[in-house]
Each structure stands twice: as structure tokens, then as C-alpha cells.
C-alpha positions in Angstrom: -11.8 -9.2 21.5 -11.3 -12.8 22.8 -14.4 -13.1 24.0 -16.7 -12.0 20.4 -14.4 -14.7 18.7 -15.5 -17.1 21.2 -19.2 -16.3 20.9 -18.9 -16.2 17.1 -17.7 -19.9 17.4 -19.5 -21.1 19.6 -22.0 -24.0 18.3 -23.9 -24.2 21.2 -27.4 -22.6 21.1 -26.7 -19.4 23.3 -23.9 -19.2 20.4 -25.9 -19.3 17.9 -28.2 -17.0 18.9 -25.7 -14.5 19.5 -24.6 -15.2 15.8 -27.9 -14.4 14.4 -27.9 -11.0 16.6 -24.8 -9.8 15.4 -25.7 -10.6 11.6 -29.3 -8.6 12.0 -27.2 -6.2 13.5 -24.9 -6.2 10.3 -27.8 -6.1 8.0 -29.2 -2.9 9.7 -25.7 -0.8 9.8 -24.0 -1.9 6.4 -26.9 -2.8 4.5 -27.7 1.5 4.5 -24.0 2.4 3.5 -24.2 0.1 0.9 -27.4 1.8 -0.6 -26.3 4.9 0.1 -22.6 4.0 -1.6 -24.6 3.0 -5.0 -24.2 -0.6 -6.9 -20.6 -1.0 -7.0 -20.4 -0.9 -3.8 -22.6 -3.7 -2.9 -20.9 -5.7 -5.6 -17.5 -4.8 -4.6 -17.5 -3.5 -1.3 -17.5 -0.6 1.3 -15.2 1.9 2.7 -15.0 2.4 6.5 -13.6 4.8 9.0 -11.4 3.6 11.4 -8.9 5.4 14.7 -7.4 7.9 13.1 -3.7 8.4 13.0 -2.2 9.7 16.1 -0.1 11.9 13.9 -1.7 13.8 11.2 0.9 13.8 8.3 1.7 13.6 4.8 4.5 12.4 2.2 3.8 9.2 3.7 4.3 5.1 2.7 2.7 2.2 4.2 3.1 -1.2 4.4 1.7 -4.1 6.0 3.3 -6.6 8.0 3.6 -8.5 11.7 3.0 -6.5 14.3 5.5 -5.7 16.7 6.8 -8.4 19.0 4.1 -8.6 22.2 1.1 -7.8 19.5 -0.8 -10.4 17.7 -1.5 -10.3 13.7 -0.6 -7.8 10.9 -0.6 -4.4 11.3 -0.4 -1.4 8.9 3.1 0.5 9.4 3.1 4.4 8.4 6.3 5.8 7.5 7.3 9.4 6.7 8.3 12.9 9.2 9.5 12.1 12.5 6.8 9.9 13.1 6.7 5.8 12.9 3.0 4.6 13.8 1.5 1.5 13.4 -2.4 0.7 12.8 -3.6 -2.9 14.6 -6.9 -4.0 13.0 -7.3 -6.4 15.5 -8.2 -4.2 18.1 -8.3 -1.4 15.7 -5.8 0.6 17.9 -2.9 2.6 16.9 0.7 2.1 18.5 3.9 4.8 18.6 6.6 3.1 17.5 10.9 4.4 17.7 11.1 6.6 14.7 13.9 6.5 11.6 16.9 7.2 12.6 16.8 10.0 9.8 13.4 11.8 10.3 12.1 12.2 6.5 9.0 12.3 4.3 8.7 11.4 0.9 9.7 8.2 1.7 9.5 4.8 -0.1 8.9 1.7 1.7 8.0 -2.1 1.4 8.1 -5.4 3.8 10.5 -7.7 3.1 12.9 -10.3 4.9 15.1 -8.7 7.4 19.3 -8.2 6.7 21.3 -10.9 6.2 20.2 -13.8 9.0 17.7 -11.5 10.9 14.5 -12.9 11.7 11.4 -12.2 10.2 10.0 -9.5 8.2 11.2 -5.7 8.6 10.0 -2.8 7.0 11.8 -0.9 4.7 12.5 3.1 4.5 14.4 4.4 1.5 15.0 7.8 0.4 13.1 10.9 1.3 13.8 14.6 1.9 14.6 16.4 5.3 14.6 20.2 4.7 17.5 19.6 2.2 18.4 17.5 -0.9 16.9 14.3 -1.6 18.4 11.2 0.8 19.8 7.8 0.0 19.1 6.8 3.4 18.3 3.6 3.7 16.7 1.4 6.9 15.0 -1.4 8.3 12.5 -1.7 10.8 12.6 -5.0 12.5 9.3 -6.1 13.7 11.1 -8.5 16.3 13.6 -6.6 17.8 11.2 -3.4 17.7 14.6 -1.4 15.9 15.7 0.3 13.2 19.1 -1.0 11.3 21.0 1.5 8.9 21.8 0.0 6.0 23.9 0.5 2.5 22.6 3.8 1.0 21.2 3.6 -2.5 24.4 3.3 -4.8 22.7 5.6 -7.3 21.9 8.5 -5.1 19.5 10.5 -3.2 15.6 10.3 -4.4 12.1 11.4 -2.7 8.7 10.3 -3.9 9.8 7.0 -5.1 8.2 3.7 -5.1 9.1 0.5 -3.7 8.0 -3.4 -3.8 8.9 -6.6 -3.2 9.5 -9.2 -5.7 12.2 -12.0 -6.6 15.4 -11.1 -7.5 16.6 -10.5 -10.9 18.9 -13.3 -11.5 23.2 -12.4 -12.7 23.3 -9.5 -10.6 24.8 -11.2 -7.6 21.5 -10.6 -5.7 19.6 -13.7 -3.8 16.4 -14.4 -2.5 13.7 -11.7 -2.3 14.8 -7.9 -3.0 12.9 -4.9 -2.6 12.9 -2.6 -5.7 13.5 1.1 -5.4 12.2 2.9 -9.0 11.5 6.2 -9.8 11.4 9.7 -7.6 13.4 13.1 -7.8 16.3 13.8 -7.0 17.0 17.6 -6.4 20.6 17.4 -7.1 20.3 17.1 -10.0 19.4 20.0 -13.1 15.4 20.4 -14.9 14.3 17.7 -15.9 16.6 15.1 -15.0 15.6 15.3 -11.8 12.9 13.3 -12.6 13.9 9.7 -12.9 13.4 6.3 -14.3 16.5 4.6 -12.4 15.9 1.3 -10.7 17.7 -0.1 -8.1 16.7 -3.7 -6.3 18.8 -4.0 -2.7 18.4 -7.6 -2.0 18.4 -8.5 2.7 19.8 -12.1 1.6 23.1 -10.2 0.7 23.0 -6.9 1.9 24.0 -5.1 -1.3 22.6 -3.1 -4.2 22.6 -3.7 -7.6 20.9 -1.5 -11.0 18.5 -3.4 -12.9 17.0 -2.3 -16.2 15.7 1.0 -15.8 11.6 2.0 -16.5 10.8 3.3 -19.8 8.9 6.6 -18.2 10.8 8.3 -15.7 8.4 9.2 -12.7 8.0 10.9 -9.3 5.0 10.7 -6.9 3.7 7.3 -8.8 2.3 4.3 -7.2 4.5 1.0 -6.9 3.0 -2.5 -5.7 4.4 -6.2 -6.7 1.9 -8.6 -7.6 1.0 -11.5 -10.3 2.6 -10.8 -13.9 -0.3 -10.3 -16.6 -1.0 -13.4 -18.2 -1.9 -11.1 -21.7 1.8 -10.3 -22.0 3.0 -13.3 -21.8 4.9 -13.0 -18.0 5.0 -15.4 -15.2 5.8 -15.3 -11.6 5.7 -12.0 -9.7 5.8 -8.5 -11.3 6.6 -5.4 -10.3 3.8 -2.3 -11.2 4.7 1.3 -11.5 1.3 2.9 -11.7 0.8 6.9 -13.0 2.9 9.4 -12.4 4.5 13.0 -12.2 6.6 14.2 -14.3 8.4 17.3 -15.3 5.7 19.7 -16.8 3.1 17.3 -16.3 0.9 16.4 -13.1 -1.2 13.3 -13.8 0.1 10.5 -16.3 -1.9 7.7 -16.6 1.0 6.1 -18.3 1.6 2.4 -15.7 4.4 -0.2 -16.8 5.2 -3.7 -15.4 8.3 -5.5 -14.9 9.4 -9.0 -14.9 12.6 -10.0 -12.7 12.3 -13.2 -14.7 13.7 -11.0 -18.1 14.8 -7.7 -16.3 12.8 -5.7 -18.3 9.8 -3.2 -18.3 6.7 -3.5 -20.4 3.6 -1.4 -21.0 0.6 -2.3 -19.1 -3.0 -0.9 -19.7 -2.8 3.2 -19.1 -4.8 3.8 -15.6 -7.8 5.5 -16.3 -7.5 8.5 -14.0 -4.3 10.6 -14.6 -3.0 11.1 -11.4 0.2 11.2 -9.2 1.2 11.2 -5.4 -1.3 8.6 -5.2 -1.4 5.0 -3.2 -0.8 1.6 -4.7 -1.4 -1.9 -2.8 -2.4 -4.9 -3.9 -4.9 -7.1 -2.5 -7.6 -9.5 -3.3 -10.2 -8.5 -5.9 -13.5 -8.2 -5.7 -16.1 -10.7 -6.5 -16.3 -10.6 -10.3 -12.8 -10.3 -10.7 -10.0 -12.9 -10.8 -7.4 -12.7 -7.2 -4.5 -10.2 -7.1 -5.3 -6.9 -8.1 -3.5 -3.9 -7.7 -5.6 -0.9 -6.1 -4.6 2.5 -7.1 -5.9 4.9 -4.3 -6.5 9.0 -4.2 -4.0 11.2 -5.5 -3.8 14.7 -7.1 -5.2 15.2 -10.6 -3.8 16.8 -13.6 -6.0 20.4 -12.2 -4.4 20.5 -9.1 -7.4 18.5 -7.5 -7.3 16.0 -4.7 -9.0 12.7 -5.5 -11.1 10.3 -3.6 -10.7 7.8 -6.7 -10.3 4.0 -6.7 -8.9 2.3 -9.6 -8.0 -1.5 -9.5 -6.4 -3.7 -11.8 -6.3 -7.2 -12.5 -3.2 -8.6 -13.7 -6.0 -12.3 -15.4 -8.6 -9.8 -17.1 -4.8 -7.2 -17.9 -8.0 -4.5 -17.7 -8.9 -1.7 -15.0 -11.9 -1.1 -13.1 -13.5 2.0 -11.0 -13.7 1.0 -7.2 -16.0 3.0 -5.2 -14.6 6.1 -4.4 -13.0 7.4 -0.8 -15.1 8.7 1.6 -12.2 11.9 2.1 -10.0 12.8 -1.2 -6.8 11.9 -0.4 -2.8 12.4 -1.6 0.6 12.3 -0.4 -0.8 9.0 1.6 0.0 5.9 3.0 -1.6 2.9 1.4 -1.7 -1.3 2.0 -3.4 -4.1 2.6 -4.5 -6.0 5.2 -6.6 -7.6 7.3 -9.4 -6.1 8.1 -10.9 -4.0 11.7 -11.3 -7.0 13.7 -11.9 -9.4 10.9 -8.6 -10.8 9.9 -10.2 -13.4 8.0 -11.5 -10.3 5.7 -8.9 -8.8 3.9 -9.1 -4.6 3.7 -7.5 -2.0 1.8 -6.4 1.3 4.2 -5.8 4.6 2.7 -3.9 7.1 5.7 -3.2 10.4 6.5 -1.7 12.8 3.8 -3.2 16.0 2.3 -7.1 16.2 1.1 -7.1 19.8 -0.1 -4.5 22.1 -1.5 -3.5 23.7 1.4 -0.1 22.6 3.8 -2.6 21.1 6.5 -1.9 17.0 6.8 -5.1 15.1 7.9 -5.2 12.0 10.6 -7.9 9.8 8.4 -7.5 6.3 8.2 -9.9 4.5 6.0 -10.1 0.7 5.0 -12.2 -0.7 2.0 -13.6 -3.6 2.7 -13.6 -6.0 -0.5 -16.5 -8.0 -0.8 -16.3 -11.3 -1.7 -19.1 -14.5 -2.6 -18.3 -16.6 -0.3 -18.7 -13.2 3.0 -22.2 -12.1 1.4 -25.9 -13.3 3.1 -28.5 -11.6 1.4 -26.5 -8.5 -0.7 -24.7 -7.7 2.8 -21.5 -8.2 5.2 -22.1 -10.5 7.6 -20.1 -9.7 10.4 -20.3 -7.8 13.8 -20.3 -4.0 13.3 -16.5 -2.2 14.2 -16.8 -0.5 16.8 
């Protein structure tokens, strides 16, 4: 690994000429996938394989963040069963990593400052189901210490198949800092349809506590969650909070998404997605050339038949519109999705769609895949220039 980066940037001649090798080389593998993946995806990117999971599993969440203390860069944490992996794109390798402390799926989870004065980032687990009623477990992963930490339970509850993201705090709730917002999911306590829920909870690490915000106008289960810029066309600012189609009781696939803003504590309705979908992926990354920065990718899922999508939807908070991504190579649901950087490119930036169910049958898959985004300032001729993974 050290020693490609040093020949890619190397200016002496010898490093040149290795340059120019690996770029023919580039032309010759992507340059086919990209034909063969149509014109979107030359314009806005490619999917890839990478290592599989070590695990195959589903009911998953992922999130991105530093990698354990002794690795270098970001890596993609996977959450959910009695499994806690973690995906390093810099050497595209996969690590097993001590698990929850309560082994669950259905989890929700997002990266955010660790508890009170830890260092760091840690990643967060909330909620989930173990063979019983929905949990209000909640834990943190710290990336330093290589730990989990117990922390308050939700206040509200147990709940699986929620969402979670991290934004600013909503101010006069006795919260500070950054908090990571829990909204949406089932809880099996709880009679018919009311199990279904709209409840929001933000737990903020500055303070260690809990507090109820302004609940969602749609209560949803198996929807996709992601924080990124507000939408300019409603007239929001700062960071946002997206809850992205859904499940609901007697229905399989809204396509029903809504935004908040901590800045007013309160939901509004955002652009329906246009695939009807739930137990999908959200993450937000990058967009594609074409498309103003910080768009929230809405990946696989299971549509209103019962099926299990490869589908790729992204939206851009500037434009307040949607676009179709190229597709998944392997349909996809009850997955782990995030962004980072991407297979030994960190200067690329990837989204990864993991594990979970492609069919309708109990069997959990091991895929990892990473879209590639494509951006003006990568491309040389219509294709990536960079060595091939391997």
C-alpha cells in the first residue's frame, strides 16, 4: 500500500512512467464496466465489489468513521446480530471487532462524538430486537479505546428498524453540542398499528441525556435516515435531518420522505422518493458531477410486491429534486449503508451497500459493494483514473 502511493507521487521519470501504466491499465478495466453499466454510469459513476463481509447478515446499520486505534483512515462499521465488523478501504480488508454488549439486529446507528469527555468519535447502537420485544438499549462504540459503553436507554421505549443521524442539537431542550437523532421503528409492545411510530428522540454525548423533540409527520419503520445540508427550496439552513420512505402498517413501500430542521424543531415535506420502498439504506455523500455537493443516496430495499431492489436514488438538498443512480450490481435489503472513502483511494469518496437479504428467503448474503461517484475534476478521457482494486 505504501509503496503504490509512493510511485503514484513520485515526479521522477521512473514515476511517471509507472503513472501512465497504471492509468492505461485503468482505461482497459473500467472503461468496459462503464460501457457495459450504460450512460449514467459514465456520468455518475460505477459500482464495485469489494471483500466480502466475514459475516453474512442482515437487519443491519452502518456507519462510517476512524478506524480502530492501530489502523489508519475511515473505515465502514456494520452493526446488527452478534457480530461487530468493520470494512478498511485502505487496504480493503475486513476486521472482527468486540461485539454489543446486547447482541441485536434491527439496529439503528450513527457516528457521533463519544460520552461526555471521551475522545473522538464512537459509533452508536440504538434499539433492535433479540428473539423478544423491541430494545431501548443503547451503546457506544469507542473507536479509541476499541469498547463498548452502555448508555441511558431511550426514555420513550423499545423500537427496531429505526433510523438514526447526526445533526446539531435542537436548542431549549437542555441538550448541547452534536446529538444523534433516533426517529421512527416499531415497537412490539405495543397494539396494531401503533406499533408503528413517528416518535423522535435526540440523546445528545455532550450531556449524556435524552430528550423528545417534535415528532415526524408519517410514522415509519424500516425507512432510511441520513443528516445532511437543509434544502435551500424550503427555506432551511444548517444541517437537516432526512427520513427517506418507509413501512408502514398495511403498507410496504411509501415513497413519502420528510426533513427536519433542529434550527425550528420541526418536520417538513420533502420531494416523495421515486421508488416506493422500505428496509432500504440511506447515506449521504458527495454528488455526482452534474449535481450540486451533499446528496443523500437512498440504496436497495424491498418494494411494495415483496421484491428486492438493486435501486439507487439520490437527492440533492440545492436542486430539492431526485435522481436515478445506477443500480446495484446484487438487489439488496435489510442492509448496511455509508459513505466513505473509497478501496484504496481515500482521496475518492465511495458509497458501500453491505450484507442483508437479496431474495425473499431467511438466507443473509456477505456482499459488500461501493459506488464510486464520479466527479470532473477524477475523469481523463470519459474514465477513472486510478490503479485498478485489487
Amino acid at each position: 500500500m505504501r509503496r503504490m502511493q509512493r510511485s503514484d507521487e513520485d515526479d521522477s521519470p521512473p514515476g511517471r512512467g509507472r503513472r501512465l501504466v497504471w492509468r492505461r491499465l485503468a482505461v482497459l478495466v473500467v472503461a468496459p464496466l462503464l460501457a457495459l453499466a450504460g450512460a449514467s454510469a459514465t456520468a455518475q459513476g460505477i459500482w464495485v465489489t469489494v471483500a466480502p463481509m466475514p459475516t453474512p447478515r442482515a437487519g443491519l446499520a452502518g456507519a462510517a468513521a476512524e478506524c480502530p486505534d492501530g489502523l489508519y483512515g475511515t473505515c465502514v462499521y456494520v452493526a446488527g446480530g452478534a457480530k461487530f465488523e468493520a470494512y478498511r478501504p485502505a487496504s480493503t480488508t475486513w476486521s472482527t471487532l468486540p461485539p454489543l454488549k446486547t447482541p441485536r439486529d434491527s439496529v439503528a446507528s450513527a457516528t457521533a462524538p463519544c460520552p461526555g469527555d471521551g475522545h473522538g468519535d464512537c459509533v452508536y447502537a440504538f434499539g433492535g430486537v433479540s428473539g423478544g420485544p423491541s430494545l431501548a438499549t443503547a451503546e457506544a462504540y469507542g473507536t479509541q479505546t476499541n469498547t463498548w459503553l452502555t448508555l441511558p436507554p431511550m426514555p420513550a421505549g423499545g423500537r427496531q428498524s429505526a433510523a438514526a443521524a447526526t445533526a446539531p442539537c435542537a436548542e431549549g431542550l437542555g441538550l448541547r453540542g452534536t446529538c444523534v437523532y433516533v426517529f421512527g421503528g416499531r415497537n412490539t409492545a405495543l397494539p396494531g398499528p401503533s406499533q408503528i411510530l413517528n416518535l423522535v428522540e435526540a440523546y445528545s454525548p455532550a450531556t449524556n441525556t435524552w430528550a423528545t423533540v417534535t415528532p415526524m409527520q408519517t410514522s415509519r419503520v424500516g425507512h432510511g435516515g441520513a443528516a445532511a445540508p437543509c434544502p435551500a427550496g424550503l427555506g432551511l439552513r444548517g444541517t437537516c435531518v432526512y427520513a427517506v420512505a418507509s413501512g408502514a402498517f398495511g403498507v410496504n413501500a411509501s415513497q413519502s420522505v420528510e426533513v427536519y430542521s433542529p434550527l425550528l424543531n420541526q418536520w417538513m415535506d420533502a420531494p416523495d422518493i421515486p421508488t416506493g420502498r422500505n428496509f432500504l439504506a440511506a447515506a449521504t455523500a458527495p454528488c455526482p458531477e452534474g449535481m450540486t455537493d451533499g446528496c443523500v443516496y437512498a440504496l436497495g430495499g424491498r418494494s411494495e410486491t415483496g421484491a428486492t431492489l438493486t435501486t439507487v436514488e439520490a437527492y440533492s438538498p440545492v436542486t430539492n429534486a431526485w435522481t436515478t443512480m445506477p443500480p446495484m450490481p446484487t438487489p439488496h435489503r435489510s442492509l448496511a449503508g455509508a459513505a466513505a472513502p473509497c478501496p484504496r483511494h481515500r482521496e475518492n469518496r465511495c458509497v458501500y451497500a453491505i450484507g442483508g437479504l437479496v431474495d425473499s428467503g431467511p438466507n443473509p448474503t456477505d456482499t459488500a459493494e461501493a459506488f464510486a461517484i464520479e466527479r470532473a475534476e477524477r475523469r481523463t478521457g470519459g474514465a477513472l483514473t486510478h490503479p485498478p482494486q485489487g
